[in-house]
Structures are given as structure tokens and as C-alpha cells.
PLY file of the C-alpha trace (Angstrom):
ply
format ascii 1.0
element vertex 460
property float x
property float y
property float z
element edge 459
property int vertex1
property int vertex2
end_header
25.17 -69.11 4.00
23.22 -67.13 1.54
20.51 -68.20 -0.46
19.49 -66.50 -3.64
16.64 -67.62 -5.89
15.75 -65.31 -9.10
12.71 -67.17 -10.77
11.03 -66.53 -13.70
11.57 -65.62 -17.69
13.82 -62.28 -17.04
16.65 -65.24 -15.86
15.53 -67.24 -18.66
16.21 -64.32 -20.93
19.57 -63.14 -19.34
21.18 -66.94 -20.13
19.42 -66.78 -23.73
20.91 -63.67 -24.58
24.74 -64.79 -23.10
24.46 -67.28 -25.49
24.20 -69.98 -22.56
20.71 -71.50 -23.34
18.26 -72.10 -21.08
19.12 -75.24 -19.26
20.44 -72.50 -16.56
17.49 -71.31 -15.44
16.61 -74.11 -14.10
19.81 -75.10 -12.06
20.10 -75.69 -8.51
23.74 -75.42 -7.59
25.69 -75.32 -4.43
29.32 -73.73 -4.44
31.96 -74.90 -2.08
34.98 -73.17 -1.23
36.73 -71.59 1.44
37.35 -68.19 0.56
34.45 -65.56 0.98
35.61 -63.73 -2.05
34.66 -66.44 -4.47
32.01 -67.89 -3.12
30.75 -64.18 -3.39
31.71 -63.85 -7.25
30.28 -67.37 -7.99
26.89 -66.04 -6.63
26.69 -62.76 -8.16
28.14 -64.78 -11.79
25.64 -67.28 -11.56
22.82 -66.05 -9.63
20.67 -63.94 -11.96
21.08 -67.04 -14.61
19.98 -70.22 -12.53
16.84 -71.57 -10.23
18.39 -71.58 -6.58
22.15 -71.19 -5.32
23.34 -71.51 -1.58
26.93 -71.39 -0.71
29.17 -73.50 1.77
32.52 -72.62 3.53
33.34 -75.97 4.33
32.95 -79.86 3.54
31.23 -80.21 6.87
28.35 -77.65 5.92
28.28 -79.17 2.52
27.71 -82.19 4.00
24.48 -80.79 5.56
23.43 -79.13 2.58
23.45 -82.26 0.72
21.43 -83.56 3.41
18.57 -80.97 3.12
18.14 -80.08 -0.23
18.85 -81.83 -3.59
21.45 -80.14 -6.08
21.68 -80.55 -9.99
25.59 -79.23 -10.14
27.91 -78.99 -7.05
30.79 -76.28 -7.88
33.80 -77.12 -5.37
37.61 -75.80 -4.71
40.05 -78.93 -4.33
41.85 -77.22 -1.73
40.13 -76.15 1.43
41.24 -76.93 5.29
40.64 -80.37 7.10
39.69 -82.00 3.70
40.07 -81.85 -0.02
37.32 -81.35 -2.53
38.44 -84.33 -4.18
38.18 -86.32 -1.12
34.88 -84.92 0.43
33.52 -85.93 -3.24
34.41 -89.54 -3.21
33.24 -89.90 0.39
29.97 -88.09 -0.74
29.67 -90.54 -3.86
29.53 -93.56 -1.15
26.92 -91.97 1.04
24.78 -91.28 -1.68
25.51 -88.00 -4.25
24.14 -87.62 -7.47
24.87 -84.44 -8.43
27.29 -83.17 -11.00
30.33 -81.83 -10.04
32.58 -79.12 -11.42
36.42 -78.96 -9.59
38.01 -75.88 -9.38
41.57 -76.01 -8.57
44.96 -74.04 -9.03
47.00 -76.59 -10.34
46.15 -78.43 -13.39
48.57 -81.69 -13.38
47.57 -85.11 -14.60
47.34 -87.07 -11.42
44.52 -84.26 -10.52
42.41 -84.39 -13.72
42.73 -88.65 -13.17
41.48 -88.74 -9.53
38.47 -86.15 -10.61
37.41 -88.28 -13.55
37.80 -91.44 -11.04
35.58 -89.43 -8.57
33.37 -88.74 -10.86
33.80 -85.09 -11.69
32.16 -83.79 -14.59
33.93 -81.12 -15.55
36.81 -78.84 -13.25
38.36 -75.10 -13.81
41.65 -73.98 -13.63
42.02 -70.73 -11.24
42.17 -67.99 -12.00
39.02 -68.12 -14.16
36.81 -65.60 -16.07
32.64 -65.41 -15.47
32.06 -66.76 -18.94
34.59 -69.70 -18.18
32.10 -71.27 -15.06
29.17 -70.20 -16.75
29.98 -72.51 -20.03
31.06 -75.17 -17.88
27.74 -75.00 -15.66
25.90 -75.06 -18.89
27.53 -78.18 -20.46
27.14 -79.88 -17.27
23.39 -79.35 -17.68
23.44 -79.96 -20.99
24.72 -83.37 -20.13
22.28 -83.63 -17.27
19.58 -83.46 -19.23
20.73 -85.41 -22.10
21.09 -88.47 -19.49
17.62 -88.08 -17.97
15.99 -87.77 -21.53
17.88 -91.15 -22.52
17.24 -92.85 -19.33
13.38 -91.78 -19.54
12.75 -92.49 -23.15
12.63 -96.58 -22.83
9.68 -96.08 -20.26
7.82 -93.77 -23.04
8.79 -96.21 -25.32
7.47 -99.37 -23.05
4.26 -97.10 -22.38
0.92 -98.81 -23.55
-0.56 -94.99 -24.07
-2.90 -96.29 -26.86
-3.97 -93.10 -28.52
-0.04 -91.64 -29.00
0.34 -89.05 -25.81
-3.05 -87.82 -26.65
-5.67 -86.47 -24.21
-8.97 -87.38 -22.87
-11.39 -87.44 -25.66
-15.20 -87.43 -25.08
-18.16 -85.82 -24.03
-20.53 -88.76 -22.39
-21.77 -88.35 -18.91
-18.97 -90.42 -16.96
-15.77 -88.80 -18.76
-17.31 -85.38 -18.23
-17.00 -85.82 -14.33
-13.81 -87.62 -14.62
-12.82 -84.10 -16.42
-14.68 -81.89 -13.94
-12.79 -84.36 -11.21
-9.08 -83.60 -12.93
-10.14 -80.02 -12.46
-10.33 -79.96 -9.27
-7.43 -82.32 -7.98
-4.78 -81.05 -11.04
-3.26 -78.28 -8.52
-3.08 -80.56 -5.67
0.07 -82.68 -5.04
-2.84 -85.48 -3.60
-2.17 -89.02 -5.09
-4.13 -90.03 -7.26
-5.35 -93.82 -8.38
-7.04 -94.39 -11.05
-8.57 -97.71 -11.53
-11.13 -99.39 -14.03
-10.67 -102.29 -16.82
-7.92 -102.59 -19.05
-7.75 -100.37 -22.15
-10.08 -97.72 -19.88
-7.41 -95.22 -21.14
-6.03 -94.59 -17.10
-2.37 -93.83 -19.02
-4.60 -91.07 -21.09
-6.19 -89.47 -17.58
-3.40 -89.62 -16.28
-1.39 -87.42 -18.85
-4.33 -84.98 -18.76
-3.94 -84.40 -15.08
-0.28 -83.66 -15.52
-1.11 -81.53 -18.50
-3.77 -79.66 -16.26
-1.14 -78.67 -12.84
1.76 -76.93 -12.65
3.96 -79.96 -13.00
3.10 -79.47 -17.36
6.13 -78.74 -18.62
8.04 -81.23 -16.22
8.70 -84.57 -17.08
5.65 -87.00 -16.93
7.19 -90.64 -16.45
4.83 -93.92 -16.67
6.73 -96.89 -15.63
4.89 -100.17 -16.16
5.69 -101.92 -12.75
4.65 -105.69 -14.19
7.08 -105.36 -16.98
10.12 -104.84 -14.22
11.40 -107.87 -13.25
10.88 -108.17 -10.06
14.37 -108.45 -8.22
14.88 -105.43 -10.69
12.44 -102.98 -9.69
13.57 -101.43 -6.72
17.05 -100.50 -8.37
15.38 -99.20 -11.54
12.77 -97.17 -9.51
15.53 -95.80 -6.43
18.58 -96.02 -7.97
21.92 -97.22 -5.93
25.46 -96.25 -5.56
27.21 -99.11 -6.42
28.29 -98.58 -9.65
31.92 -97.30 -10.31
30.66 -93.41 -10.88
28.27 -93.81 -8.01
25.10 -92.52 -9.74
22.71 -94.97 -11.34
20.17 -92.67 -11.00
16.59 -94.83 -10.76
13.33 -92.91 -12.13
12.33 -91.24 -8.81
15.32 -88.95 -9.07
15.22 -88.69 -12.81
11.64 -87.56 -12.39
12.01 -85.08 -10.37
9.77 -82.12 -10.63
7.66 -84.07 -12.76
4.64 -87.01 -12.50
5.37 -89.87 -11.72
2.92 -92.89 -13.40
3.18 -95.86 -11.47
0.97 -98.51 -13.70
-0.13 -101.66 -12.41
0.75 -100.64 -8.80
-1.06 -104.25 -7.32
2.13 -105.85 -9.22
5.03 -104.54 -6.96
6.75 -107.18 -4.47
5.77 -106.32 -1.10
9.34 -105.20 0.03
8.86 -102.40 -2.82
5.60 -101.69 -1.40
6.94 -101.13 2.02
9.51 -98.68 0.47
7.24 -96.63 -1.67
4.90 -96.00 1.43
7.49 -94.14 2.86
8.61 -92.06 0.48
5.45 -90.80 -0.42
4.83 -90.22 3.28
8.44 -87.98 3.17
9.44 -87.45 -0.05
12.38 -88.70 0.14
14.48 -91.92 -0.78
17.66 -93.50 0.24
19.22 -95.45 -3.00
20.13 -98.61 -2.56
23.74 -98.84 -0.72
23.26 -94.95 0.38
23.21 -93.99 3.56
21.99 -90.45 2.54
18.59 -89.92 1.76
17.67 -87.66 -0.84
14.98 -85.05 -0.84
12.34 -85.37 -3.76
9.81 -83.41 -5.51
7.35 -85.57 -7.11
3.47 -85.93 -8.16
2.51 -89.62 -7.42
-0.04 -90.94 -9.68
-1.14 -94.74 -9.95
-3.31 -97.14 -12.13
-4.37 -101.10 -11.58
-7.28 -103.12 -13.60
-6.93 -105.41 -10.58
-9.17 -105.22 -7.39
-6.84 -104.06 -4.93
-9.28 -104.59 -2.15
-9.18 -108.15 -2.47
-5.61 -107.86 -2.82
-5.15 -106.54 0.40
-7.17 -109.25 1.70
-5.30 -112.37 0.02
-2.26 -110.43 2.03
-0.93 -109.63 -1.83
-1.23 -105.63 -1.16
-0.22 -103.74 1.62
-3.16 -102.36 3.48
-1.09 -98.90 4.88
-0.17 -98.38 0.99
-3.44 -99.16 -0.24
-4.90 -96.17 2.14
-2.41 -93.84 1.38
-2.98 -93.88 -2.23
-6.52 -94.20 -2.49
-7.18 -91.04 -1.36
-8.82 -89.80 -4.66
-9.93 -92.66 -6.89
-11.08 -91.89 -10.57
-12.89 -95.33 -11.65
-12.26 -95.25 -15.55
-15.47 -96.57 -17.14
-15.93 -99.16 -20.05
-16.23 -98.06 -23.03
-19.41 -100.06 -23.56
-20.76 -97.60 -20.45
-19.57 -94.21 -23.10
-20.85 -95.52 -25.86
-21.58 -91.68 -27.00
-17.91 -91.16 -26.76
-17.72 -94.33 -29.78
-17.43 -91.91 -32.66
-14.99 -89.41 -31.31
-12.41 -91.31 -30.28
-13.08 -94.10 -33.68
-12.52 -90.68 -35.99
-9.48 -90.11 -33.93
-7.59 -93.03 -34.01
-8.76 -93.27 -38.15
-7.28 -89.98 -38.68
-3.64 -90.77 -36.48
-3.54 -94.24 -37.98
-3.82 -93.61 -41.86
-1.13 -91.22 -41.82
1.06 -93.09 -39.85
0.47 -96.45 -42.12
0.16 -93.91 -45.06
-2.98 -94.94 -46.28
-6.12 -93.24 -47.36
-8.87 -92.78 -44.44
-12.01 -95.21 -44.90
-15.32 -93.65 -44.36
-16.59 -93.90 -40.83
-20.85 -94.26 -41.94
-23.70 -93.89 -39.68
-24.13 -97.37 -39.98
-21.19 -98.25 -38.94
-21.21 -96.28 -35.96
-24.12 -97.51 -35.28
-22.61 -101.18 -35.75
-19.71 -100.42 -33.21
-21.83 -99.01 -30.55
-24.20 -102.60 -30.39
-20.90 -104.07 -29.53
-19.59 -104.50 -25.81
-15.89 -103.92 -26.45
-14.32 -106.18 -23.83
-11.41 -104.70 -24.70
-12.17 -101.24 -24.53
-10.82 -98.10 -26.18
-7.59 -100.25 -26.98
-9.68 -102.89 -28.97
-11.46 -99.89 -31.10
-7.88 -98.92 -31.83
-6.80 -101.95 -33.33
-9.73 -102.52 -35.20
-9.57 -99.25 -36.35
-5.68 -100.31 -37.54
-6.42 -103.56 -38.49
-9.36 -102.49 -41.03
-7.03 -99.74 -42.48
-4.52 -102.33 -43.54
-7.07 -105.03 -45.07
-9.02 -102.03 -46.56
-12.21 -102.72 -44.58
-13.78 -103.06 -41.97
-14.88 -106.38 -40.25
-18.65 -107.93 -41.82
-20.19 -107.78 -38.40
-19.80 -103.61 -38.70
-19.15 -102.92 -42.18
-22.23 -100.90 -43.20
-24.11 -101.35 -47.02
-21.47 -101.34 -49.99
-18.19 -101.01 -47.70
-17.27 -104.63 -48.10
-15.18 -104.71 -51.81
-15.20 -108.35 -53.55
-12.11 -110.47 -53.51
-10.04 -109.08 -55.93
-9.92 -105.79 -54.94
-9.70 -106.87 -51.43
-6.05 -108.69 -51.99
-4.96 -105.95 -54.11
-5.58 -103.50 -51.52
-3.89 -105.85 -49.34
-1.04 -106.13 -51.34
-0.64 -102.26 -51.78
-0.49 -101.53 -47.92
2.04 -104.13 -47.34
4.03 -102.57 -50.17
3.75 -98.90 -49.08
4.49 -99.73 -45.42
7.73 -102.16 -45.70
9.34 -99.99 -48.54
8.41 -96.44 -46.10
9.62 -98.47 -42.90
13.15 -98.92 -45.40
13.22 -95.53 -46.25
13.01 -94.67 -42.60
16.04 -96.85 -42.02
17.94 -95.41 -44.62
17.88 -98.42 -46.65
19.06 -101.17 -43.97
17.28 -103.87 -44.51
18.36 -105.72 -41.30
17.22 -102.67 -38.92
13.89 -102.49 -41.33
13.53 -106.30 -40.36
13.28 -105.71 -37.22
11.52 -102.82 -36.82
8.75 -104.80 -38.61
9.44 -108.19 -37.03
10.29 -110.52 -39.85
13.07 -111.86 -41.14
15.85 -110.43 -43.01
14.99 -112.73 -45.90
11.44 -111.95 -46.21
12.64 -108.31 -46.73
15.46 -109.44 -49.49
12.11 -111.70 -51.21
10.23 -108.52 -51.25
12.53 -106.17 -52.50
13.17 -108.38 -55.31
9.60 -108.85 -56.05
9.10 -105.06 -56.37
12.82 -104.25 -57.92
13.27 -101.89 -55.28
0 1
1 2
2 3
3 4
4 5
5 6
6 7
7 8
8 9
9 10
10 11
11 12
12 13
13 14
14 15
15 16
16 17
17 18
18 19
19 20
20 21
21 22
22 23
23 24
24 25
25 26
26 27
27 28
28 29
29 30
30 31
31 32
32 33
33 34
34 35
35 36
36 37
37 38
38 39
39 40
40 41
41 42
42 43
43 44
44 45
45 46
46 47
47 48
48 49
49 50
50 51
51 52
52 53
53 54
54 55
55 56
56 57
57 58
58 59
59 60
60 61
61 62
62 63
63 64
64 65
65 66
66 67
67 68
68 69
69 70
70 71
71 72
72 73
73 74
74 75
75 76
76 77
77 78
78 79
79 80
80 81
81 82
82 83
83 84
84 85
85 86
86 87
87 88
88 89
89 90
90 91
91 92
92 93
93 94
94 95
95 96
96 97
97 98
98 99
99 100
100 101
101 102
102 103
103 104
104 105
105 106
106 107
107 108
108 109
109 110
110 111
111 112
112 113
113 114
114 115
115 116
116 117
117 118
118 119
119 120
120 121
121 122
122 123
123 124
124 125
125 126
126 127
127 128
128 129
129 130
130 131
131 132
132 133
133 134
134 135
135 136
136 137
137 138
138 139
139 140
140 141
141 142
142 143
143 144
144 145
145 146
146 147
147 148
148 149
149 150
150 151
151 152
152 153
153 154
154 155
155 156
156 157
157 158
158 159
159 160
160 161
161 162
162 163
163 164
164 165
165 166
166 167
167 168
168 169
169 170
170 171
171 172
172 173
173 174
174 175
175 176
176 177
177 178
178 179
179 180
180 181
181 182
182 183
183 184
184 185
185 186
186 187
187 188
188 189
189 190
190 191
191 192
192 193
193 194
194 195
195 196
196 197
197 198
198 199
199 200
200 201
201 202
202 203
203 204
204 205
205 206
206 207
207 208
208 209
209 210
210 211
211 212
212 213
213 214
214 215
215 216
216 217
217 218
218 219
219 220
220 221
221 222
222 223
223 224
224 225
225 226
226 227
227 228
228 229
229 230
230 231
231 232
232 233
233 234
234 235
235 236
236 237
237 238
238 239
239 240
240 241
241 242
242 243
243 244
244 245
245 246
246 247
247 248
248 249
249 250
250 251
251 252
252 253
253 254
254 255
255 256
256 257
257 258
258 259
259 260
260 261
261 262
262 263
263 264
264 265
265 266
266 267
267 268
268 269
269 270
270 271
271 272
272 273
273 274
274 275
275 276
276 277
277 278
278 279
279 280
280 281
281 282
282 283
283 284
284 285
285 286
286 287
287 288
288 289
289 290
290 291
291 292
292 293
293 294
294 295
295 296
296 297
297 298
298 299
299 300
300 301
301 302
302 303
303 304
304 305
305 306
306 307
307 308
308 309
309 310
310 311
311 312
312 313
313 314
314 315
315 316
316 317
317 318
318 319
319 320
320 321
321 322
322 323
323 324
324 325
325 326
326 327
327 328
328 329
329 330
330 331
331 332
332 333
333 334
334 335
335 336
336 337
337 338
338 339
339 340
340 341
341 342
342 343
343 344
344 345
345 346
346 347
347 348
348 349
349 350
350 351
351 352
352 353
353 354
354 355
355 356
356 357
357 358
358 359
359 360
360 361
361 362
362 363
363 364
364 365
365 366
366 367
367 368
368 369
369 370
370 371
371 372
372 373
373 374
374 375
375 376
376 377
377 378
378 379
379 380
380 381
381 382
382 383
383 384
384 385
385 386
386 387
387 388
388 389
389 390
390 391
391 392
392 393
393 394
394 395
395 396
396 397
397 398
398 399
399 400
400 401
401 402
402 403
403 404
404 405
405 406
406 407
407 408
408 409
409 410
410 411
411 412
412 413
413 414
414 415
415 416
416 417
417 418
418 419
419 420
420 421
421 422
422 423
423 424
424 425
425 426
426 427
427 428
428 429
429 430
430 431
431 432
432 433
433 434
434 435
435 436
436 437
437 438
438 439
439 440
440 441
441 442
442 443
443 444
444 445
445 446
446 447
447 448
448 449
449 450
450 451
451 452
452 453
453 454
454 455
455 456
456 457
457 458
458 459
């Protein structure tokens, strides 16, 4: 067995310039094959291009591979003593095997290329074969790869309640400061870490800023909102299984892998869950549901709640092992009413991001008005400055109880204002749609009707 691992931007630069992009570098691939000779010019091919490649001579010390180390792309002859690639993949795809799989074989009939698609192959070689032949397919497969993972990620972006738009920790008050000073020191750790505090704190933000700040940055950083899984849901989303008919449904542990992992609203998860996750943060490692493999992970846990997860534990709601494990470094997010210094920043912000998004001229953020938001307690927190900030922009001012002298227009050029905004959003919400009113509809959450009255209204 030979391992070979050739890190670093030099491998980055050698697939660049072969015109194989650099979703190489980062491959971890195993080859499989019986013959010394091209296992050996598999690894020299692909060696100086990818992350990590180890060799096998058999199925059996595949087998054990699989069961050490975790493999993007599995590169395996069809015909090798005691059993066939084809076979030692479908019995692999029952145990638990989510890797890709390229087949290289000898004989290219049609009853071959159907049992590899059935098995799940992604892509397979005819022998004899040129460097540039495995090297393309390698690259498609991780192509593909990633293209799966970036789908399969994006709906938990999408469902993320990040309020200030992937941004980072903004402020300079007291409290953030040693939240910031805290990141710091825990970024280059792989410690859990909980973060806790009221609703609309900005945990999601912190969060993001202590993925931004380790060496996990330019890995994937995946918040999953565990109360908006149902419940008898949310162990196959998070673990995965192998019962579908390619045997890899993939859940967000594997798909994260490398990266940070943002488990929101941890007090949420049924108990069994609980149980689960304890243990593979303990080992780093998870067995999919119906797998009787477990698979090796590399993952930064970090976790959130607005709930008191003390008294959780005590109402028996919480498990008290899991609680301990992950409260090993907890960053209390203060209220914003405790930062009110911070008010000013972080209302300029969101004023800035929100009129270009709606498209509408910035309003003028006064002293007085500052002054105005800072006497208020914002029981909603940074969240409820947002949407006041939003909700102002689109009526054109702000609300009487902080609009400062002369910012409050009289009727009439209140409803016009109104009626401007509505205009200029619904038509550039169309425009964005290419012109289909029915996708437009629902972007914006009305009817289709109420977009065909407009349109007439306007002519447009």
C-alpha cells in the first residue's frame, strides 16, 4: 500500500495548466486493481494533481480502506481474483459507500455498462487507456461531486435566518469586542462551540465569523435550522442512509465535510437524534441509516439555542451527556439593548444593503434618530432593527416614535412614495424573472392576478 499526498498550490497549478481545473487538487481517491503495474501508473498519473491517493490489490483491503478513511472517487478494475469490481461495489453500496466510482474494464459490452450504471458507477474506462483519459474522467466525477453537494447545501443557505446577508460581526461596544477577542482565540481549535443568547442576537453572524477566522474558511460552512426539520425527518437529512436505489443519499454531515457545521436551535432535536450526535462528535464518525459501515468525518461542530438548555436538561427535554459535551466554550450573544453603541453601525449597514436591494434611495440616518433608536429596548434585537430599517425604506419613513424633526413628509407625498416603491420593486422582481408573471407572483407572494391588475395599471 502506498500513500502519497502532494499538498499545496504547485498541484493546484499542475491540474490548472492540464486544462483539468482545480477540483483535483482536492481529491481523495483510492485505486483498486490487481496488477502492480497499474496501480503504479494510476499513482504516478494522478498523484502530483490530487489531495491524497492510497492503492489496494484486492477487494478485501479495499474493504478496509473504506473502513479507515473516507474517499471522494474510488477508481476500480472489474476483473480481479475471488471477486469482481462490479460485485465488491454493490456489496459496498449496502454496507454503506458513498464515494464515486470510476470502472475500468477490458471489455466494453452493454450488459457491463447496465450493471455499472445499476451499481451506481459514475463513470468507467475502457483498457487500454491514455493518462489524459483517467484524468478527465476523475475530473468530471468531481465536477459532478461538487455540483451535488452545492445543490444539496444551497436549500439550508436558503432556509438560513442570517439576518444581515452572510455578513460579519459588526460593532465595537464592550461585549462584542470580547466575543471577537473570544473567536480569536477558539477559531484554530476544532473545540465545539455554543453560542447562546436571545433571538435575533446575531449567533448565525458569530458563527460565520468563527469559520471565517480558522482554517476551515474556504470549506463549506453549513447552518441547518434543526426546528424547521420535521422531526421523523431529521436524522435522515442530517446522516444520510443507503436505502435509496443508488445507495447514497448523502445527509449534511457528509456533505459538510471539511467544513462547519451550524447546528441552530440544538434544544429542538428528538432525543434519539441527541443520543446519535453525542457520539459522533465524541468519534467523528457516523453510520447512515441502514449502513453497517461507519464513515470517518472531518467536521467543526458549532451550535446555537435562545432556549435555556439547563432547564431543559432538567424537564428531561435535553440530554445531560450532550449538553456537557458541547458546552465546552459558550459565547452568550448579548441584546442589543445591552450594545446600544453598536445601534448606528449595524442601522447604516442594513440601510445601505437594503436600498440597493429594494432599489430605492437611502433615507438619512440623523442624530436624532439615532438617538431615538437607542431609547428603545429592541425585544427583538438586531433582526427587529433590520426590518424596521426595511420597512421604513419602503413607506419612505421612518416610524413617528423615531423619526427625528422634518423626516415625517405629509400625506400626499407619503402614498406617492408608496406607490413608487411598489412599482419599482414588482416590475424589477419581473425583470428578474424574465417576464413570467406566475414565477414573479410567487417570488413576491401574491397572486397571479394582482400582478396581471398591475401591469395593466402601469402598461407594462
Amino acid at each position: 500500500m502506498n500513500n502519497r499526498e502532494i499538498p499545496g498550490p504547485d498541484a493546484a497549478a499542475v491540474a490548472a495548466d492540464n486544462g483539468f481545473g482545480t477540483g483535483l487538487r482536492n481529491a481523495s481517491i483510492l485505486v483498486v486493481d490487481d496488477e502492480p503495474g497499474m496501480r503504479n501508473f494510476l499513482v504516478k498519473t494522478l498523484s502530483p494533481r490530487c489531495k491524497r491517493i492510497e492503492q489496494a490489490g484486492s477487494a478485501e483491503e479495499a474493504s478496509r480502506q473504506l473502513d479507515q478513511h473516507h474517499f471522494d472517487i474510488v477508481i476500480l478494475d472489474n476483473v480481479m481474483p475471488g471477486q469482481s469490481g462490479l460485485d465488491w461495489l454493490s456489496d459496498q453500496r449496502r454496507v454503506g459507500f458513498f464515494a464515486e466510482a470510476i470502472l475500468m474494464t477490458a471489455y466494453a459490452d452493454l450488459e457491463t455498462a447496465i450493471q455499472a450504471l445499476r451499481v451506481g458507477a459514475a463513470d468507467f474506462v475502457l483498457k487500454p487507456f491514455r493518462s489524459n483519459q483517467i484524468l478527465n474522467a476523475v475530473a468530471r466525477c468531481m465536477d459532478q461531486r461538487h455540483l451535488r453537494r452545492e445543490n444539496f447545501l444551497l436549500k439550508y443557505e436558503l432556509l438560513s435566518e442570517d439576518i444581515s446577508g452572510r455578513g460579519r460581526l459588526l460593532g465595537s461596544s464592550p461585549k462584542i469586542e470580547e466575543i471577537r477577542r473570544t473567536l480569536e482565540k477558539v477559531a484554530p481549535l476544532p473545540t465545539p462551540v455554543l453560542f447562546t443568547g436571545e433571538s435575533g442576537t446575531g449567533k448565525e453572524i458569530a458563527a460565520r465569523t468563527l469559520h471565517a477566522m480558522s482554517d476551515r474558511a474556504e470549506k463549506p460552512f453549513v447552518p441547518v435550522n434543526c426546528a424547521a426539520i420535521s422531526p421523523d425527518q431529521v436524522a435522515n437529512e442530517l446522516f444520510g442512509n443507503v436505502a435509496n436505489a443508488d445507495g447514497r443519499k448523502e445527509g449534511l454531515f457528509l456533505h459538510a465535510s471539511g467544513g462547519t457545521l451550524f447546528l441552530d436551535e440544538i434544544a429542538e432535536l428528538p432525543l434519539p437524534v441527541q443520543a446519535t450526535l453525542l457520539r459522533v462528535i465524541e468519534e467523528n464518525r457516523i453510520r447512515p441509516g441502514g449502513a453497517e459501515r461507519e464513515v470517518p468525518l472531518n467536521l467543526r461542530f458549532v451550535f446555537a439555542t435562545n432556549a435555556d438548555l439547563e432547564q431543559a436538561v432538567a424537564e428531561k427535554r435535553f440530554r445531560i451527556d450532550l449538553f456537557h459535551r458541547i458546552n465546552v466554550m459558550n459565547l452568550h450573544m448579548p441584546p442589543l439593548r445591552q450594545r446600544v453603541g453598536d445601534i448606528g453601525e449595524l442601522a447604516q449597514m442594513f440601510m445601505q444593503k437594503l436600498s440597493r436591494q429594494l432599489g430605492v434611495p437611502a433615507m438619512s440616518l440623523a442624530e436624532e434618530v439615532i438617538v431615538n433608536f437607542s431609547r428603545y429596548d429592541w425585544p427583538g434585537n438586531v433582526r427587529e432593527l433590520r426590518n424596521l430599517i426595511e420597512r421604513s425604506l419602503i413607506l419612505g419613513e421612518f416610524p413617528s416614535e423615531f423619526a427625528g424633526a422634518g423626516d415625517v413628509p405629509d400625506a400626499e407625498e407619503h402614498v406617492e412614495a408608496l406607490h413608487l416603491v411598489e412599482r419599482r420593486h414588482i416590475l424589477s422582481v419581473l425583470e428578474a424573472c424574465d417576464g413570467n408573471r406566475a414565477e414573479a407572483a410567487r417570488r413576491l407572494g401574491v397572486s397571479r392576478k394582482t400582478i396581471d391588475r398591475k401591469c395593466a395599471m402601469w402598461n407594462a
